[in-house]
C-alpha positions in Angstrom: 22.0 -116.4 143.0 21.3 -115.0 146.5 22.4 -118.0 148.2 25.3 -117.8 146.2 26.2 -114.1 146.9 25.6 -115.2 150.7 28.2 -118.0 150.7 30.8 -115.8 149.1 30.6 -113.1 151.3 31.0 -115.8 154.0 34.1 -117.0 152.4 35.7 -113.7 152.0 34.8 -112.5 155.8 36.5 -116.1 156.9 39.2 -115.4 154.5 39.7 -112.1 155.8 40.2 -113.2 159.6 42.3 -115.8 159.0 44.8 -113.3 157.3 44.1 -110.5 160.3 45.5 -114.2 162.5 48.9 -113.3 160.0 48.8 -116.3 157.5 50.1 -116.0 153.8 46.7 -115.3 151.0 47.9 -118.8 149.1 48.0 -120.6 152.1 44.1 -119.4 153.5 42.8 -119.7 149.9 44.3 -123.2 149.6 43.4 -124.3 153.2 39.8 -122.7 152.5 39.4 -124.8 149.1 40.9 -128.0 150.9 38.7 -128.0 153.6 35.5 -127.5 151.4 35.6 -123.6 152.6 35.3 -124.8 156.3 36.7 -122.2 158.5 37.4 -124.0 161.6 39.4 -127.0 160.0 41.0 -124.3 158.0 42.3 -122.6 160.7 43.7 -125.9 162.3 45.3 -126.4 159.4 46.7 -123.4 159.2 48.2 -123.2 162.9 49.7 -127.0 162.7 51.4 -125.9 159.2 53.0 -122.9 161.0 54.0 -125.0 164.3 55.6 -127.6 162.6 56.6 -125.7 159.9 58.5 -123.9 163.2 59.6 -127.1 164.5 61.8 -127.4 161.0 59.9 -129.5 159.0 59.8 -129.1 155.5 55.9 -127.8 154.1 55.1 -130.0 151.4 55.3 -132.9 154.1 53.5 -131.3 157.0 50.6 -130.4 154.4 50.8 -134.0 153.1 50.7 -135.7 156.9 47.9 -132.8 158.1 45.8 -134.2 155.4 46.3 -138.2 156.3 45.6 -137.2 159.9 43.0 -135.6 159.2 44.3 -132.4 161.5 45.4 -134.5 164.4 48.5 -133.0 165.9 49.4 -135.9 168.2 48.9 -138.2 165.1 50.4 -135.5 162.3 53.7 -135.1 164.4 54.3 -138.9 165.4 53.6 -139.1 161.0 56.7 -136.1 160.5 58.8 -137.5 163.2 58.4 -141.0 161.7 60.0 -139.7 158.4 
């Protein structure tokens, strides 16, 4: 139970920078659960979703291309341009 206790106390202090960064609570929770609670690929995620999401691309596709490319921004755009 300790261990336990430990890792979500991790997860809520990641959680809690990445919304001080400005991202929505859906979209760190969801990032957080798709990257297996990873903070650093989270936070990739996270800032490619709001650059392209900036660069007019519609979310549901830059989430589904971020995934394929496994955070690869080069890769990910080519992928959204492509579409």
């Amino acid at each position: 139970p300790r261990c336990l206790l430990l890792q979500f106390l991790g997860y809520l202090r990641a959680c809690d920078r990445l919304l001080k960064q400005g991202y929505e609570e859906g979209q760190v929770e969801e990032a957080m659960e798709m990257f297996q609670y990873s903070e650093k690929k989270a936070a990739e995620f996270l800032h490619l979703l709001a650059q392209f999401n900036d660069m007019g691309f519609q979310q549901n596709e830059i989430k589904e291309v971020l995934l394929l490319c496994g955070n690869q921004r080069d890769k990910a755009l080519e992928e959204l341009v492509m579409k």
